[in-house]
C-alpha positions as CSV (number, residue, x, y, z in Angstrom):
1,X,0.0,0.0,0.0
2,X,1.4,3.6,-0.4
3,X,0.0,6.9,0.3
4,X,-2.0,9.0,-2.4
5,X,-1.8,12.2,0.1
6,X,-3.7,13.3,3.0
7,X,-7.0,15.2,3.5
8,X,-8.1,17.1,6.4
9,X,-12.1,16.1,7.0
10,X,-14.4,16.7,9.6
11,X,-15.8,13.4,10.8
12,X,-19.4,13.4,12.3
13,X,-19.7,10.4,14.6
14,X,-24.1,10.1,15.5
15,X,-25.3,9.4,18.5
16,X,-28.5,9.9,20.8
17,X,-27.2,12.5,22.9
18,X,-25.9,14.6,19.9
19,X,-23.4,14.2,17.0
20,X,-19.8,14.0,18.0
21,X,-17.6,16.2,15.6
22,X,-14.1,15.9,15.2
23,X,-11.9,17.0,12.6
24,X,-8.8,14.7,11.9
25,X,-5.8,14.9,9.1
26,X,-6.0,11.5,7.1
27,X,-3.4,9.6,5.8
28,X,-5.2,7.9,1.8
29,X,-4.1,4.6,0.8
30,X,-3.8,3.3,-2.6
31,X,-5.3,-0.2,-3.1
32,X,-6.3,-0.1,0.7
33,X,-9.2,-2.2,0.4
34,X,-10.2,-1.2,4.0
35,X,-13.8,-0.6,5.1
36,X,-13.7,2.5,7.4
37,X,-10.8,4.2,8.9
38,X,-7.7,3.9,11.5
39,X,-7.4,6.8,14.2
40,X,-3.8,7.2,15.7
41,X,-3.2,7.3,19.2
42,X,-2.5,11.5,19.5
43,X,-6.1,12.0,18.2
44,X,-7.4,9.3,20.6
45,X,-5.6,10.9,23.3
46,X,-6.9,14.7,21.9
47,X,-10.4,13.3,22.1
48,X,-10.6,11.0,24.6
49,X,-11.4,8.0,22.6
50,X,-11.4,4.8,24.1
51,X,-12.1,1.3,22.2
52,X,-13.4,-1.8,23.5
53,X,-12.6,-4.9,21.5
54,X,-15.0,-7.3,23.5
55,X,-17.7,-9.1,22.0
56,X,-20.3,-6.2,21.6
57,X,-17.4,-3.7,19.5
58,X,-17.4,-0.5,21.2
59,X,-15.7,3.1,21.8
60,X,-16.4,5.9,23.9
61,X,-15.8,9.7,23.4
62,X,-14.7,12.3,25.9
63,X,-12.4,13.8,28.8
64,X,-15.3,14.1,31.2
65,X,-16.3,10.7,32.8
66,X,-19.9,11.6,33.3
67,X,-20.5,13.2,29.7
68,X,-18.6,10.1,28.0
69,X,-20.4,9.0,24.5
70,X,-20.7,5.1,24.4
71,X,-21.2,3.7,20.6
72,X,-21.3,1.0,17.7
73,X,-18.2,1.3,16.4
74,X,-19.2,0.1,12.9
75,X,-21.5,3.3,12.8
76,X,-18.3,5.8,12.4
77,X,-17.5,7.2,8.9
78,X,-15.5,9.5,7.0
79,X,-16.7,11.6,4.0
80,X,-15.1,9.7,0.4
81,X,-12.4,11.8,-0.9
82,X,-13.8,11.5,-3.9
83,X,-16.8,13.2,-3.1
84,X,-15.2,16.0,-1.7
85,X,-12.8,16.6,-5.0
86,X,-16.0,16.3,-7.1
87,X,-18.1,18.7,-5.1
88,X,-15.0,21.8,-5.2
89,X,-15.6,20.6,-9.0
90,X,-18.9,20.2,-9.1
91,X,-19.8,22.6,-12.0
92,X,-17.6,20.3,-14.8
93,X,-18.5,17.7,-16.6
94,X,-16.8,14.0,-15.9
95,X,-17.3,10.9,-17.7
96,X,-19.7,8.4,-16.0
97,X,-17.0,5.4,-17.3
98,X,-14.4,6.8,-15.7
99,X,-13.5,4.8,-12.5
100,X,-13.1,6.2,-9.0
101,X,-9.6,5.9,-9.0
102,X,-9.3,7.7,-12.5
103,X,-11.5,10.6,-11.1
104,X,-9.4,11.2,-8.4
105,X,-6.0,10.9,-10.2
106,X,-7.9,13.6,-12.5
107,X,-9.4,15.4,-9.7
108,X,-6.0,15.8,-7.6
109,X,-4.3,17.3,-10.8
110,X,-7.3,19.4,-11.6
111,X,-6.8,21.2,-7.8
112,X,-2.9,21.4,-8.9
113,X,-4.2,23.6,-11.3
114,X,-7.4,25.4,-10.0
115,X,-5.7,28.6,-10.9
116,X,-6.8,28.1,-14.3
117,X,-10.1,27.8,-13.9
118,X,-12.8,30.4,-13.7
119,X,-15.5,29.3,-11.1
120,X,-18.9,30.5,-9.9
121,X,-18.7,34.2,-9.9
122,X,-14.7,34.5,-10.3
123,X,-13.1,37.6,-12.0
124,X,-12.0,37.1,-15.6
125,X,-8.9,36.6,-16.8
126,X,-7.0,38.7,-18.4
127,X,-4.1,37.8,-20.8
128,X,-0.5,39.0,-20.6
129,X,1.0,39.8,-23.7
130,X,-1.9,39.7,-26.2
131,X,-3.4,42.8,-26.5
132,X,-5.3,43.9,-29.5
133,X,-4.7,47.2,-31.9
134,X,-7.0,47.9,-34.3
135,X,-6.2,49.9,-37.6
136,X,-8.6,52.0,-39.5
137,X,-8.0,52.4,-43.5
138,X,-9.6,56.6,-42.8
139,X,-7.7,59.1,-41.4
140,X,-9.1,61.9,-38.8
141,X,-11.1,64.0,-39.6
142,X,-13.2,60.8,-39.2
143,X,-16.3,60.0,-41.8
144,X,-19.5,60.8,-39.7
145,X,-20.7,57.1,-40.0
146,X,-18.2,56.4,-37.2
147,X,-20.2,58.8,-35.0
148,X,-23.8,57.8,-34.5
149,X,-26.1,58.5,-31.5
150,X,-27.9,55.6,-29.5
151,X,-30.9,54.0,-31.4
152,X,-34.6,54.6,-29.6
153,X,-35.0,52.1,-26.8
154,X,-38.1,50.9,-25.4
155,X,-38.1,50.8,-21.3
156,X,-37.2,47.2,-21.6
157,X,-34.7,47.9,-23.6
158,X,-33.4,50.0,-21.2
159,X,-33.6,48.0,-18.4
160,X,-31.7,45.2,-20.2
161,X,-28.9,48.0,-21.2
162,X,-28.4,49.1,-17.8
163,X,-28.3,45.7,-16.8
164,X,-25.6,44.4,-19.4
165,X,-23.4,47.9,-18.4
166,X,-22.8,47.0,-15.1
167,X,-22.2,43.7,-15.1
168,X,-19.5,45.0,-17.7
169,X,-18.5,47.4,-15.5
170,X,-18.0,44.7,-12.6
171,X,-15.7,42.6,-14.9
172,X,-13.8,45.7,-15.5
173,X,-14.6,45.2,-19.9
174,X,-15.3,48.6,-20.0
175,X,-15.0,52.0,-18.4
176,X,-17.4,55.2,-18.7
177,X,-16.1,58.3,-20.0
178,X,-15.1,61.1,-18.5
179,X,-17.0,64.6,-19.0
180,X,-13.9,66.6,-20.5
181,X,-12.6,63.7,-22.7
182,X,-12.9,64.0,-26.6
183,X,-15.3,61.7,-28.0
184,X,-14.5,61.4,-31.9
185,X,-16.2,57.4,-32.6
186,X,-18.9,56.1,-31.0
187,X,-21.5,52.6,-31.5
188,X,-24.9,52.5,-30.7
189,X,-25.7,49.3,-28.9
190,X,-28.1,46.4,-29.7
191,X,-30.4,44.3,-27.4
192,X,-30.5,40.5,-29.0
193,X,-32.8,38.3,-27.4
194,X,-32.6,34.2,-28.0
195,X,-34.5,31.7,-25.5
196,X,-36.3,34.8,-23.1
197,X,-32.5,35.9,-22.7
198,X,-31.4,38.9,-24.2
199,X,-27.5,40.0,-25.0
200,X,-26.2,43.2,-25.2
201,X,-23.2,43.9,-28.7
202,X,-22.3,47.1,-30.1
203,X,-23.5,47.9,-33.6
204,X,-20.1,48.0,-34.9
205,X,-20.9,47.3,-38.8
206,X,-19.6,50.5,-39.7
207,X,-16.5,50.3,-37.8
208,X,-15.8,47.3,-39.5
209,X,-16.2,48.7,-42.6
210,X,-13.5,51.0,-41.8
211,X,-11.2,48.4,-40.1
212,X,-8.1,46.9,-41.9
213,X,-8.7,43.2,-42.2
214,X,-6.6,40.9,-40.4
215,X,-5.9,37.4,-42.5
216,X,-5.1,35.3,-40.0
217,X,-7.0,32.1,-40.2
218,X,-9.4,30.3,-38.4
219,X,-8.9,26.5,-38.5
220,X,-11.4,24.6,-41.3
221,X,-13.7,22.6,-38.3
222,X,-13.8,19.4,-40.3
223,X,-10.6,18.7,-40.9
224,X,-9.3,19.9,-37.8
225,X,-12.1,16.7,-36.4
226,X,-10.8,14.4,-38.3
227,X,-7.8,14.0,-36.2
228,X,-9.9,12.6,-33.2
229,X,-9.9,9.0,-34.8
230,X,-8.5,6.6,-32.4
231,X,-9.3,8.8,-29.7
232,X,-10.7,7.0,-26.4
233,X,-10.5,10.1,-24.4
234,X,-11.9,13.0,-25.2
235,X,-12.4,16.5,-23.6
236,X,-14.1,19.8,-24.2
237,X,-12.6,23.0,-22.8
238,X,-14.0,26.7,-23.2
239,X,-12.2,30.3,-22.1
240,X,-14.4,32.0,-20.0
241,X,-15.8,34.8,-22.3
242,X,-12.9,34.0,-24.3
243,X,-12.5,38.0,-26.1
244,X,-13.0,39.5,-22.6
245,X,-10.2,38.2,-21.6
246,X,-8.2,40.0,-24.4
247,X,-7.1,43.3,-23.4
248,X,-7.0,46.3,-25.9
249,X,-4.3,48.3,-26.3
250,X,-4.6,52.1,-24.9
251,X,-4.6,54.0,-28.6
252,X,-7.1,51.4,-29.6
253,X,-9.6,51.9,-26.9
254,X,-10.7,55.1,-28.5
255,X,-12.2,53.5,-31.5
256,X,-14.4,51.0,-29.1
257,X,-17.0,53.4,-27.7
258,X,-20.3,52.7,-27.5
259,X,-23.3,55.1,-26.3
260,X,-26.4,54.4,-24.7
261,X,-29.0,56.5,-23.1
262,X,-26.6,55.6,-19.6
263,X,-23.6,57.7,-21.2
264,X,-20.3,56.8,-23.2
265,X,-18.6,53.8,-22.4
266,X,-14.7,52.6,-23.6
267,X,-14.1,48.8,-23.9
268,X,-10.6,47.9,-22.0
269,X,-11.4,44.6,-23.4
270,X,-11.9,42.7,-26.7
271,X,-15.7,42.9,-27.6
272,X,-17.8,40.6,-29.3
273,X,-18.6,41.6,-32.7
274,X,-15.7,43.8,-34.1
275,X,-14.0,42.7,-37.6
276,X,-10.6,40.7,-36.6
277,X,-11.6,39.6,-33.2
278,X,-11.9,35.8,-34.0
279,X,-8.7,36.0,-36.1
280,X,-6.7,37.8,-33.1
281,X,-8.0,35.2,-30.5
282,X,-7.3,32.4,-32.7
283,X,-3.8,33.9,-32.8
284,X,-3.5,34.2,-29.1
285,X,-4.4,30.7,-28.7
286,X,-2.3,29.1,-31.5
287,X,0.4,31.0,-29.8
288,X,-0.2,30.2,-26.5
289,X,-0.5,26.3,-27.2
290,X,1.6,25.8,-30.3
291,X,3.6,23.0,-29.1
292,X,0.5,20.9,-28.2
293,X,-1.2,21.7,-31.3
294,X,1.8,20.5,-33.5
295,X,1.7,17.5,-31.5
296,X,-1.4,16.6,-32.6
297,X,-3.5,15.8,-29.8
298,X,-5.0,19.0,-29.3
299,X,-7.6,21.5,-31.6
300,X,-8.2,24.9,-30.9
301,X,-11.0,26.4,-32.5
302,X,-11.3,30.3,-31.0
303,X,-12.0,30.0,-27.7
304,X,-13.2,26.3,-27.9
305,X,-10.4,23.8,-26.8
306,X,-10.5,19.8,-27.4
307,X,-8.0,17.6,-26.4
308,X,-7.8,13.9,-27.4
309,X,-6.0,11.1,-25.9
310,X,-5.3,7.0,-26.7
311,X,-4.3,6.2,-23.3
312,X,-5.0,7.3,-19.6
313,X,-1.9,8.2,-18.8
314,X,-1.3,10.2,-22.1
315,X,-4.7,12.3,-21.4
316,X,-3.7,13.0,-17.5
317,X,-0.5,14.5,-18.8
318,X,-2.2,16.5,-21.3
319,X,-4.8,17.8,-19.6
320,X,-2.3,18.9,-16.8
321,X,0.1,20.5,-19.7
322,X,-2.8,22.6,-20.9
323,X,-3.5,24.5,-17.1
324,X,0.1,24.6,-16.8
325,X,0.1,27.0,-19.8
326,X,-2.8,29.0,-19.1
327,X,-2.3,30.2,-15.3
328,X,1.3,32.1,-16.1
329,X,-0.5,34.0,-18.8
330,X,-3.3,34.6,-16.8
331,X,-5.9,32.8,-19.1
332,X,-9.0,31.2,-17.1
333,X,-11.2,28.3,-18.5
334,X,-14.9,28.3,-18.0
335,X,-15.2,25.0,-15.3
336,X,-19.3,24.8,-16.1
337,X,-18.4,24.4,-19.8
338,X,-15.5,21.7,-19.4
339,X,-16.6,18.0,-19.8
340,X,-13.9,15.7,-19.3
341,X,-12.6,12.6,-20.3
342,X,-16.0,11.2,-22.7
343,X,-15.8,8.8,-25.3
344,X,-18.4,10.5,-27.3
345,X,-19.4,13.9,-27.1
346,X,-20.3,17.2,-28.7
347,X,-17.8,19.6,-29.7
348,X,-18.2,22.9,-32.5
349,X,-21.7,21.3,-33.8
350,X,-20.5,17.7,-34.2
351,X,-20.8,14.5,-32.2
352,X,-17.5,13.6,-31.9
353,X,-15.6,10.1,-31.0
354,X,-12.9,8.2,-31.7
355,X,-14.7,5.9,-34.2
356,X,-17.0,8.5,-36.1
357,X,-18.0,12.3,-36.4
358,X,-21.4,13.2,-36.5
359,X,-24.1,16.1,-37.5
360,X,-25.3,17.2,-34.1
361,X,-29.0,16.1,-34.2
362,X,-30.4,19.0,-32.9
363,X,-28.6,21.5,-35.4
364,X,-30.0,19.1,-38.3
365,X,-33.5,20.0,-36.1
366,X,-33.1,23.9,-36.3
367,X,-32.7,23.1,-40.1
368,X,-36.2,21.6,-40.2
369,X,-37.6,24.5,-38.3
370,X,-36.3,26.8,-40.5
371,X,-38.8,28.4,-42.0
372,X,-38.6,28.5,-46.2
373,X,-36.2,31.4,-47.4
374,X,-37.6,33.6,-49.3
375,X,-35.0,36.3,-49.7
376,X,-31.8,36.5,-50.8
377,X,-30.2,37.4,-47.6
378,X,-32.7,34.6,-46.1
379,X,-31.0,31.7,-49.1
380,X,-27.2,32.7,-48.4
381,X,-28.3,32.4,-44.7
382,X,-29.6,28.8,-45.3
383,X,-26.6,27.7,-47.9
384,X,-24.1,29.0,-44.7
385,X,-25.6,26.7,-42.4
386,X,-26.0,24.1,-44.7
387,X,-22.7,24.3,-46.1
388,X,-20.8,23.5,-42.7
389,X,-22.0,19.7,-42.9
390,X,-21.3,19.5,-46.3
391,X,-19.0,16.9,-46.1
392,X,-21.7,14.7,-44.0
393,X,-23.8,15.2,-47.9
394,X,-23.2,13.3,-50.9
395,X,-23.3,15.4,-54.3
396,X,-23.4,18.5,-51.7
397,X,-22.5,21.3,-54.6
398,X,-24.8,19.4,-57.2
399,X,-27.5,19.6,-54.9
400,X,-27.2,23.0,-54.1
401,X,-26.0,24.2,-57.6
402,X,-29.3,25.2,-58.3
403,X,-30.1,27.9,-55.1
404,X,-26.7,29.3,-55.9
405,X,-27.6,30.0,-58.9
406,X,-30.5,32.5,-57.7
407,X,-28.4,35.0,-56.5
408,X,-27.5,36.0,-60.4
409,X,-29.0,39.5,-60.8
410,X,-30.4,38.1,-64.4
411,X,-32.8,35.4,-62.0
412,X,-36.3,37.1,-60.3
413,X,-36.2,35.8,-56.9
C-alpha cells in the first residue's frame, strides 16, 4: 500500500445525545481495500477516545467521565475523498465510465491547477501579452458614419442596457467616460434576445467597414475533427468569455465606444462583434499552445479547446500540460463548460468520438424549423448553415448548384 496524500475532513460520529464532531488529518491509501478508517493514538488521546474490543465492538468519546459518549463502532464514517474533490468541482462535466480511482487521479491534478479555472462568480482573466490594436484604413477628420447617436429604446430595452453595463463594468470590460474627454467614434448598442435571454453587442458594422482586415486564419472545423480518430479520451474546454479576456491596447480603446441613453462607455477589453476579433483570439491561442497543437493531440478552435487522448496516462499529462500553460498568462477556462474525459461527445456542432463524427441532431432540427427562405439574404443564410456539414452530404455542390444560382441578378427571386 502507499499513500495518495492526505486530507483534512471533519468526521461526524451520530449518537442519541448529539453528533460527536471531530476533525482529523488522514493519511489515503492506494489499493487499501479497507472498510472505514484507523485513528492514531494523539487523536485518541486529543479526544478521549477509548475502544473496546469485546464481543459487543465499542468506543467511547470524551475527557469528562460523566458526559462520555458510548457507541457501535461500525456506525463511524468518513466523507469519500472523492466526493469531496468532485463537489470543489462540481460545476464540470466528468465521464460516467471513468472509474473512482481515475476521477481522483484527474481530480487531484485538476486542484494542482485550479488557478486556471474560472469558477462560480470569479473575476475574468485577463491575458499578458496579447493585446489587440485595431487599424482603421480613414484618417481623422473621421467619416461621420463612425459617430452615430444611440438608437430609440423601449423601457425594456433600457432596463436590459443598464443591466448588461454593469455587469460589464463589474468585470472591468469597459470604463465610462469622462466629461472633459474628446469623443470622436462612438456605437450604438443592440439588445438581441434568444431563449427569453437577451444580449447586449455594439453595432459595430460601420466600424468594421473601416477596419483593416486581419488574415489570420481560423482553422477549417472538419478537418481539424478528423484528427480525433483513435481517440478514447476526449475532452471539451471553453475560455471564459474568451475576447474578454483579451485586453486592448490604450490607442485602440478610443475606437471602441459605445453610447447608450446611460452615457459613453470605452471597452478595455476585446468585444464581441468587431472585424478581426476571432482571427486575433485564434492567434492568441495558437500561440499560446503551439507545441501541443503540433503534436497533434489537441484542436483549438477560437476559444473552444479539445484535447484527445489513446491512453489514460497520455490524457492526464495532457490535460495537466494545458493548465500549466494557461495560469502564467493569466488565461482562465470556463469549469461549467468543461466536460472531461468522454468517449463521445459534442464539440463545435458535431458528435465527436474516436470511431466516427457526427451532425449534431439538434442543429439538423433547427434546419427543419427553419422556415422557407424567401430572400436573398434569407438563401445565403440557409446555404451557410447548410454548407458547414457539407462533407456529411453526398453530391453537396450538385444539390445545391441550383439555389446558388439565384443570386445572379439576371434570376427574379
Amino acid at each position: 500500500m502507499a499513500s495518495i496524500g492526505t486530507i483534512m475532513k471533519e468526521t461526524i460520529i451520530p449518537h442519541r445525545k448529539g453528533n460527536i464532531r471531530l476533525n482529523p488529518e488522514f493519511v489515503m491509501l492506494d489499493d487499501a481495500h479497507i472498510q472505514g478508517f484507523l485513528l492514531g493514538t494523539d487523536y485518541r488521546g486529543m479526544y478521549g477516545i477509548h475502544i473496546y474490543n469485546s464481543e459487543n465492538r465499542h468506543i467511547t468519546i470524551g475527557t469528562n467521565k460523566e458526559k462520555k459518549f458510548s457507541l457501535d463502532i461500525y456506525q463511524v464514517s468518513a466523507q469519500d475523498p472523492l466526493e469531496e474533490l468532485l463537489n470543489e468541482f462540481r460545476e464540470g462535466q466528468f465521464s460516467t465510465t471513468l472509474t473512482s480511482k481515475q476521477k481522483i487521479i484527474l481530480l487531484k491534478m485538476l486542484r494542482k491547477n485550479r488557478p486556471a479555472f474560472a469558477i462560480g462568480e470569479e473575476p475574468l482573466g485577463k491575458i499578458r501579452g496579447h493585446d489587440i490594436e485595431l487599424y482603421l484604413d480613414v484618417e481623422r477628420p473621421y467619416p461621420t458614419m463612425l459617430r452615430r447617436p444611440p438608437y430609440p429604446e423601449s423601457m425594456e430595452t433600457r432596463k436590459e442596457i443598464e443591466k448588461h453595463i454593469n455587469e460589464l463594468l463589474d468585470m472591468d470590460v469597459i470604463r465610462k467616460i469622462g466629461h472633459n474627454e474628446i469623443v470622436e467614434i462612438t456605437t450604438p448598442v443592440l439588445i438581441t434576445w434568444n431563449d427569453g435571454k437577451s444580449r447586449m453587442c455594439g453595432d459595430f458594422r460601420a466600424l468594421n467597414n473601416y477596419t483593416k482586415a486581419d488574415r489570420y486564419p481560423i482553422p477549417r472545423i472538419p478537418h481539424a475533427l478528423d484528427k480525433l480518430a483513435k481517440a478514447k479520451y476526449i475532452t471539451k474546454m471553453d475560455c471564459m468569455k474568451g475576447f474578454h479576456q483579451n485586453r486592448v491596447k490604450p490607442k485602440s480603446m478610443k475606437l471602441l465606444r459605445m453610447i447608450c441613453h446611460m452615457g459613453i462607455y470605452e471597452y478595455t477589453r476585446m468585444p464581441f462583434g468587431i472585424k478581426n476579433a476571432p482571427a486575433h483570439f485564434q492567434r492568441t491561442m495558437d500561440t499560446i499552445f503551439q507545441e501541443e497543437i503540433l503534436e497533434l493531440w489537441m484542436v483549438v478552435y477560437i476559444d473552444d479547446i479539445i484535447i484527445y487522448s489513446e491512453t489514460w496516462e497520455e490524457y492526464v499529462h495532457q490535460i495537466d500540460r494545458v493548465l500549466s500553460n494557461c495560469t502564467p498568462i493569466n488565461l482562465k477556462i470556463s469549469l461549467k463548460k468543461c466536460n472531461f474525459g468522454q468517449q463521445e461527445l459534442l464539440a463545435l456542432g458535431n458528435k465527436v468520438s474516436g470511431l466516427s463524427l457526427a451532425i449534431d441532431q439538434n442543429k439538423v432540427a433547427a434546419v427543419l424549423q427553419k422556415p422557407v427562405p424567401r430572400k436573398i439574404k434569407e438563401m445565403q443564410s440557409f446555404l451557410g448553415f447548410a454548407s458547414y456539414y457539407r462533407n456529411h452530404i453526398k453530391h453537396f455542390a450538385h444539390i445545391t448548384s441550383s439555389l446558388y444560382k439565384l443570386f445572379s441578378k439576371a434570376v427574379v427571386f
